[in-house]
Every structure is written in C-alpha cells, then in structure tokens.
Backbone as numpy.savetxt, mean C-alpha at the origin, in Angstrom:
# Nx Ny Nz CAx CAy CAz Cx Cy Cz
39.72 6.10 -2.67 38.77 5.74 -1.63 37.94 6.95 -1.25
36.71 6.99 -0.95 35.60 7.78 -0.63 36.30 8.17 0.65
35.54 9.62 0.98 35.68 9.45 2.37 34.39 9.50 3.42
34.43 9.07 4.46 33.12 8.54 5.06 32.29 9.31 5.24
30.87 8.70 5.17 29.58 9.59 5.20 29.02 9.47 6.57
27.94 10.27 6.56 26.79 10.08 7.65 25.56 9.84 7.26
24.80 8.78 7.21 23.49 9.07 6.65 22.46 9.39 7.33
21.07 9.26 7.08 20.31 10.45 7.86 20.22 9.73 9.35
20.91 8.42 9.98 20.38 8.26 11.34 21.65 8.57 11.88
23.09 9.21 11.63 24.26 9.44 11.94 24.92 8.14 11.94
24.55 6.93 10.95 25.72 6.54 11.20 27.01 6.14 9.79
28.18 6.31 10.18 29.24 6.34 9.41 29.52 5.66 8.06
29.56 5.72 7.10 29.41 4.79 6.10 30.89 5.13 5.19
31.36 4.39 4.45 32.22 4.59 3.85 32.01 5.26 2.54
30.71 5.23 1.85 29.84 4.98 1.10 29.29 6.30 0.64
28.99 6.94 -0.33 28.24 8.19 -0.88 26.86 8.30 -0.17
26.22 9.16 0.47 25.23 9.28 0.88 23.63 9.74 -0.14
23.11 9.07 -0.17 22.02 9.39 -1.53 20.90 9.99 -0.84
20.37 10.62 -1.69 19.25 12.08 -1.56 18.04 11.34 -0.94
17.13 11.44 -0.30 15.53 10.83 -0.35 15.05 10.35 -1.55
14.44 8.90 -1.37 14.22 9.04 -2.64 15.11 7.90 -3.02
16.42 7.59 -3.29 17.01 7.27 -3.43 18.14 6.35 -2.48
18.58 5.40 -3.27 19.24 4.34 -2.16 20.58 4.22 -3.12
21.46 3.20 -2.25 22.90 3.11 -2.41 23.21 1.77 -2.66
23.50 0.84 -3.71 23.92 -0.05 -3.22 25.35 -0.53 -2.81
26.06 0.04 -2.52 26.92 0.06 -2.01 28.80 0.47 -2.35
28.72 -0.41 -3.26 29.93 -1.05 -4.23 29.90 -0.02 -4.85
29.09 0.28 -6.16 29.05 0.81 -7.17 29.07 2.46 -6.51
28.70 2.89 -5.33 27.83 4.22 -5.30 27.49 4.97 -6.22
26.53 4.48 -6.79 25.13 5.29 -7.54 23.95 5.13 -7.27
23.68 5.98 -6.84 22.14 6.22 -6.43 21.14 5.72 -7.46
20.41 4.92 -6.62 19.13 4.50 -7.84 17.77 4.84 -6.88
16.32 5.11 -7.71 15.37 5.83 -6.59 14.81 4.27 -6.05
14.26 4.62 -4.82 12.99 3.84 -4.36 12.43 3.29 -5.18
11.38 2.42 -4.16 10.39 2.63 -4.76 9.05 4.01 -4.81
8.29 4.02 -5.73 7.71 5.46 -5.55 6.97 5.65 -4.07
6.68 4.59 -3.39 5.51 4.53 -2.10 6.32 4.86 -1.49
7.89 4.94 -1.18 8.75 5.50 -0.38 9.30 6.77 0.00
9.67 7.14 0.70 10.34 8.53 0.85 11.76 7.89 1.50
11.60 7.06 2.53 13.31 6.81 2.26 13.39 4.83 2.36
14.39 4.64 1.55 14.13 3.22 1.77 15.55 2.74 2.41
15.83 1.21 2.17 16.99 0.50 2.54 17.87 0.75 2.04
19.12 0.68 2.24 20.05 0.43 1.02 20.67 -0.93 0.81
20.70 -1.11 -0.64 20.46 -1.90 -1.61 19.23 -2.43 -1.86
17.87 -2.13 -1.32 16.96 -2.44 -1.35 15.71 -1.43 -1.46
15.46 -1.69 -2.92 14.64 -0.41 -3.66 13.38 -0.57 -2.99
12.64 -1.76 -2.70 10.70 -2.03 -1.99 11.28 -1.85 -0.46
12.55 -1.99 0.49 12.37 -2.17 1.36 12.40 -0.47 1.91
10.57 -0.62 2.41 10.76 1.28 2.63 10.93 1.08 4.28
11.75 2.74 4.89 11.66 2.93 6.04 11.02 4.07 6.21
10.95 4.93 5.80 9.85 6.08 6.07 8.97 6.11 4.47
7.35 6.18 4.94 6.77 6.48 3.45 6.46 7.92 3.00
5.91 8.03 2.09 5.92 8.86 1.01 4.52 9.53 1.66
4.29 10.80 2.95 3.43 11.01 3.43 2.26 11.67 2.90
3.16 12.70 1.70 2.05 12.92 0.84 0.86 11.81 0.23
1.22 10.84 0.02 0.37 10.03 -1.11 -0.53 9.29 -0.30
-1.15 9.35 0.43 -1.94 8.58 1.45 -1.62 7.60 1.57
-0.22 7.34 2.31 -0.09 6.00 2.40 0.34 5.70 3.99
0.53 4.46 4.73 1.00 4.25 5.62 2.25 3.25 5.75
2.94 3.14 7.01 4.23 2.48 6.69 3.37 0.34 7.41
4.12 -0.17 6.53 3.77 -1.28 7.50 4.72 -2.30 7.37
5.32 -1.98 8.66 6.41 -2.45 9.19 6.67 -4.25 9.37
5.72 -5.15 9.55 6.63 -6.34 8.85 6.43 -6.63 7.60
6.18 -5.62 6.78 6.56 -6.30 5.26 7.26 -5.26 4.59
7.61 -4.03 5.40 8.54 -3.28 5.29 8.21 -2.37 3.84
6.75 -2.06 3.34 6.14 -1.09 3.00 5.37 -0.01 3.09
4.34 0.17 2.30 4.05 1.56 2.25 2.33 1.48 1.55
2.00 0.43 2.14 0.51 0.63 1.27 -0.88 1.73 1.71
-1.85 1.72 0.10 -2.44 2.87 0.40 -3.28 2.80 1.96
-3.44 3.77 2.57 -4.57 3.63 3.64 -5.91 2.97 3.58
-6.45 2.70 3.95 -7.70 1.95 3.92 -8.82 3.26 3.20
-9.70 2.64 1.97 -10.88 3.41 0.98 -9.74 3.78 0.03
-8.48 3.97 -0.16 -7.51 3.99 -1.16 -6.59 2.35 -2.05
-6.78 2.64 -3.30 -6.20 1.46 -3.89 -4.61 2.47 -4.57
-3.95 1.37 -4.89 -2.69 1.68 -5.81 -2.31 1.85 -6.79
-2.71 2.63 -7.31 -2.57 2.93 -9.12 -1.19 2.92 -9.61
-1.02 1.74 -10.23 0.60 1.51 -10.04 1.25 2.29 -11.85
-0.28 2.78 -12.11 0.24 3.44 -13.33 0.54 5.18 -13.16
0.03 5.36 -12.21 -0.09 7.07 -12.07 0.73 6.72 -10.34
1.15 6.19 -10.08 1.74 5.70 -8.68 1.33 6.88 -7.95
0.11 6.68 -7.86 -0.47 6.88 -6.75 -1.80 6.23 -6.16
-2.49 6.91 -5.00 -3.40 6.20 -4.30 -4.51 6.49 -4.57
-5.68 5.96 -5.19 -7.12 6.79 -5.66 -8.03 6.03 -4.67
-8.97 7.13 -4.30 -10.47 6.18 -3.71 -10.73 5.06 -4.61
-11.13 4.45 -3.45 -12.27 3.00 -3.84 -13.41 3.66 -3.69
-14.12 2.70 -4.53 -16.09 2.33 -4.74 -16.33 2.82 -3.10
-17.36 4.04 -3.24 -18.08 3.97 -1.98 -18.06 3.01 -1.14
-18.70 2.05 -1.78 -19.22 1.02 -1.04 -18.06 -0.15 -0.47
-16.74 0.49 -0.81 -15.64 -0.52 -0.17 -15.19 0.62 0.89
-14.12 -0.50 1.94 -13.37 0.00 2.62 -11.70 -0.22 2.23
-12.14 -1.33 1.70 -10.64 -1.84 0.86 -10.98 -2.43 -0.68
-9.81 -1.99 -1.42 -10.55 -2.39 -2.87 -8.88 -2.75 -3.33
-8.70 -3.32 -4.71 -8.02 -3.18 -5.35 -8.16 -2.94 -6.60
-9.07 -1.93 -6.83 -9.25 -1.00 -7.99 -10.65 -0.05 -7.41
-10.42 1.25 -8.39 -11.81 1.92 -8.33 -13.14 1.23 -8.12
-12.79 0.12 -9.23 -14.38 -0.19 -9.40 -15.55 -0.82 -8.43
-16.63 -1.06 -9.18 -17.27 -1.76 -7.86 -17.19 -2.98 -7.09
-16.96 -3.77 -8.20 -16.55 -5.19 -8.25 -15.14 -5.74 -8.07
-14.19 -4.52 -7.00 -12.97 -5.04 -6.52 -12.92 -4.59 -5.37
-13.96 -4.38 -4.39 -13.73 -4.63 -2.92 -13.60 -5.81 -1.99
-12.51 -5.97 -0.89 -12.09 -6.71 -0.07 -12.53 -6.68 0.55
-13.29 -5.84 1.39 -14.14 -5.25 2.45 -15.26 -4.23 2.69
-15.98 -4.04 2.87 -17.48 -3.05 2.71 -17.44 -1.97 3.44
-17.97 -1.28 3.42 -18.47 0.00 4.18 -19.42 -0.38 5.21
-19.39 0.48 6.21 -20.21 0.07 7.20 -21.64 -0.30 6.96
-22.48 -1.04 6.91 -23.90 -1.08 6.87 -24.05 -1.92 4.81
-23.12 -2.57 4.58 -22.60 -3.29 3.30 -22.05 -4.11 3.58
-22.78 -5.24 2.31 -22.67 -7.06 2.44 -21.57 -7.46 1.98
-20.31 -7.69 2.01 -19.34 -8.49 0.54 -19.94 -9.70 0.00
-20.15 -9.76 -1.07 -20.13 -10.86 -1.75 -18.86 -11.73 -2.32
-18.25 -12.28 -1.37 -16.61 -12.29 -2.18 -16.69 -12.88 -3.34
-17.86 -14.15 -3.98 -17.77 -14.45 -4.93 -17.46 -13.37 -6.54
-17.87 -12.45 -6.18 -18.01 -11.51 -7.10 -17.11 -9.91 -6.73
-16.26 -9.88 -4.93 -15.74 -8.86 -4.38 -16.61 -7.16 -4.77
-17.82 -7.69 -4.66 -18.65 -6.58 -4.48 -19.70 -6.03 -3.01
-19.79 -5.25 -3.31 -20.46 -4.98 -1.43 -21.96 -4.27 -2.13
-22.98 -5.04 -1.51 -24.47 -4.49 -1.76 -25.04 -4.13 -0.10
-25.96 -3.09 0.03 -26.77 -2.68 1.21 -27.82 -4.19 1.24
-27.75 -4.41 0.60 -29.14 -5.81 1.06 -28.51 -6.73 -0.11
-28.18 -8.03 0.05 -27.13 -9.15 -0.52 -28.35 -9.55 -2.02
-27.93 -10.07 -3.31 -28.69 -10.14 -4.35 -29.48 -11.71 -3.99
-30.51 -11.81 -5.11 -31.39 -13.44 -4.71 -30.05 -14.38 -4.48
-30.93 -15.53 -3.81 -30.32 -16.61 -3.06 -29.40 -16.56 -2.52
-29.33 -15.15 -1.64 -28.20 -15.11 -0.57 -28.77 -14.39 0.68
-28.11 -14.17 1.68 -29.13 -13.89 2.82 -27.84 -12.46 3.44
-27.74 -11.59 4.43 -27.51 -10.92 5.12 -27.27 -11.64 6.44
-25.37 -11.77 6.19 -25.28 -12.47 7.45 -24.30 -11.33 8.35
-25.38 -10.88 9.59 -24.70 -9.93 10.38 -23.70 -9.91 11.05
-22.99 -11.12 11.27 -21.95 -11.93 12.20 -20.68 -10.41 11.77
-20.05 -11.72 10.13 -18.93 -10.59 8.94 -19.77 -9.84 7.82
-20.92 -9.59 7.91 -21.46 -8.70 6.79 -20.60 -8.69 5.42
-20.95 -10.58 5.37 -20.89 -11.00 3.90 -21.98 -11.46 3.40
-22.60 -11.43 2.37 -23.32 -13.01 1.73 -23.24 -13.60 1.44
-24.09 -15.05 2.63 -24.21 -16.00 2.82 -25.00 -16.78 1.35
-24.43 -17.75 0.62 -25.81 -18.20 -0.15 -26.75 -19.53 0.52
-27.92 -19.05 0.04 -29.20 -20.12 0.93 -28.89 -21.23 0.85
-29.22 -22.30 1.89 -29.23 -23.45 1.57 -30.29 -23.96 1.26
C-alpha cells in the first residue's frame, strides 16, 4: 500500500501525487499528461483543466472546464498552440480569412462565407445593429 499524499490543494490522497502537467487516475498510479491547454488538470480526467497553461495565450473557462485561446487567437491543434487570427477577425478558427466568427471593430461578418469585409460585397447591405451582412431584398 502507498502511503498518503498531498496534492497541490493539501488534500490527502492515498494515491501518488503527479507533476503539473500530468494527472492520476487513480488505481493504476501512473501519471499520464493533460491535455496540452492545461497546466494542471483533474484527475482521471485528461480535458478536464483546472488551472491553464498561462504561457500559451489562453484563458480558463470554467463551465466547460477548459482552456481556450483568448479572443484574435485560434488553436493550432498541430503545433498546440495559439496563433493570431486574420486581422480582420476577433474570433476565428483558423489563420485564414475566411474563418472568422466575429469581426474587428469597424468589420461586416458575412457568416455565409465567415469572412469580415470593411464595406459588405454586392447584394448585401451594412447592417449596423450586429455588423453582419445583411443580403438585399
């Protein structure tokens, strides 16, 4: 039998205590890592983060119990990390131009196409309300 741990909030575990980074599932004690957006997560639960990974521009968000990039940052789940979005987004899910969720200040979304233009393309209008485009009727 192990003998009991403390983990980092002091409390008692019977259980091997694992490094940052790394979680426990219990039984087995062997440490397996996070996920990478994490710096410390649950145990037995590799996505469920409790503190994030502050380097990587990310923030914690607490009811879904991750770590996504900050807003003008997407998730490069190949280089796991966070890269700017397109100028012209505020939220994207990729670099490019044509994967923004949301615009930059004084920029239209077109969601049909998740692109953001300063003045919306033919047969659509500039609607100032959500600074999307509207198409004409």
């Amino acid at each position: 039998m192990l003998n009991s741990s403390v983990d980092i909030y002091g409390t008692s575990s019977p259980y091997c205590v694992c490094f940052y980074r790394h979680y426990s599932l219990g039984d087995d004690n062997v440490c397996k890592p996070c996920h990478y957006s994490c710096q410390v997560c649950k145990a037995g639960d590799r996505s469920g983060c409790i503190i994030c990974n502050t380097t990587s521009l990310r923030h914690f968000e607490a009811t879904t119990a991750s770590c996504p990039c900050n807003d003008g940052y997407y998730d490069n789940n190949v280089t796991e990390e966070c890269q700017v979005c397109n100028t012209a987004c505020t939220l994207c899910t990729t670099g490019l131009p044509n994967s923004c969720t949301a615009c930059s200040p004084l920029h239209y979304l077109l969601l049909s196409k998740t692109t953001c233009y300063t003045t919306c393309p033919d047969f659509f209008y500039n609607y100032q309300v959500d600074f999307t485009c509207k198409a004409c009727s």
